[in-house]
N, C-alpha and C positions, 0 to 999 in steps of 0.2 A: 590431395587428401588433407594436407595440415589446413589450410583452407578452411574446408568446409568443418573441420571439426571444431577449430577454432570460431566458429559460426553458431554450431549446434550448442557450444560447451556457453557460450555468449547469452545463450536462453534461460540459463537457470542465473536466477535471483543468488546475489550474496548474500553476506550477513544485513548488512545497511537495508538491503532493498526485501530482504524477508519481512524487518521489525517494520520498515513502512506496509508491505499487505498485510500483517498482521494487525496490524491500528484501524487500517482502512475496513479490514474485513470485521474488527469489533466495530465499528461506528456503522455500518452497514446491516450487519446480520445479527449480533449480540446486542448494543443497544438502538440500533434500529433510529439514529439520531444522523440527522445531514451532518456532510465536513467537507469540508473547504480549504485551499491551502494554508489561508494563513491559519484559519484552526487546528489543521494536519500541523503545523512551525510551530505553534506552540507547547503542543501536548508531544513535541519531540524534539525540544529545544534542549534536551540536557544530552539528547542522543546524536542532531549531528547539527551544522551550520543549515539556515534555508534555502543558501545558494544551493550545498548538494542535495537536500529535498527536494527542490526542483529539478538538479538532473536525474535524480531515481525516478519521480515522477515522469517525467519525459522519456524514461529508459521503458517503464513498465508500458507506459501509453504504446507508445513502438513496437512493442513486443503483443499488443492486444490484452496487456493483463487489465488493465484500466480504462474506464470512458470514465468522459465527464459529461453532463448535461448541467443547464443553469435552471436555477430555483431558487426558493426562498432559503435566508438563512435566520438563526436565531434571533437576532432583531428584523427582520422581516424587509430587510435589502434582500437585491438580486444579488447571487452569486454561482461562480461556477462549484458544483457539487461533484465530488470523487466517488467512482463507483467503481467496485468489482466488473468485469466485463461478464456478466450473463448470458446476453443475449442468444450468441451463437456459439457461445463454446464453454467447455466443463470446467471451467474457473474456480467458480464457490468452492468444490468440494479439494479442488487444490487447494486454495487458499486458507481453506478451514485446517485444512490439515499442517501447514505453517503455521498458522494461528496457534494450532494447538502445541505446533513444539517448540514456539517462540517463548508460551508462555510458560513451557516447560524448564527452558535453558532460562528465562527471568527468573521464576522462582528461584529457581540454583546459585544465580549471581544475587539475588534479591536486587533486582531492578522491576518498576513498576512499570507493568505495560496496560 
């Protein structure tokens, strides 16, 4: 039983990996503009190192919160692009709802998300 629970309890996002779906889901859904990690590293460069960006990143992927697919980016290179995972499962409105209390508890500490 501790096992598994310790397995289930492994599913839910921390603080770290909430304020990364939270960015992810504003660049996705709010302004609707591609991102990428090094752009995800910069626009949260005051919040954590990029080395752990990428193991949240790799945490979420794992878990099916995130796909990537490659595209253009703002200068019009190819890049690997961050997505909510839609597809097959109710993400967005998860995510939305992080989104919204991420930017709740910012306002509170006046951190800019």
């Amino acid at each position: 039983k501790e096992i598994r629970y310790h397995w289930i309890a492994s599913l839910e996002p921390g603080p770290e990996e909430r304020i990364v779906i939270a960015k992810i889901y504003e660049y996705n859904f709010v302004k609707k503009e591609p991102l990428w990690f090094s752009k995800l590293a910069k626009l949260l460069e005051n919040d954590m190192h990029p080395e752990k960006l990428l193991k949240i990143l790799v945490w979420l992927q794992d878990r099916g919160y995130i796909t990537h697919e490659y595209g253009e980016t703002e200068k019009g290179r190819a890049g690997r692009l961050i997505f909510i995972d839609t597809f097959e499962t109710p993400w967005k409105d998860w995510a939305r709802k992080i989104y919204e209390e991420v930017r709740v508890e910012s306002r509170k500490r006046r951190i800019k998300l």
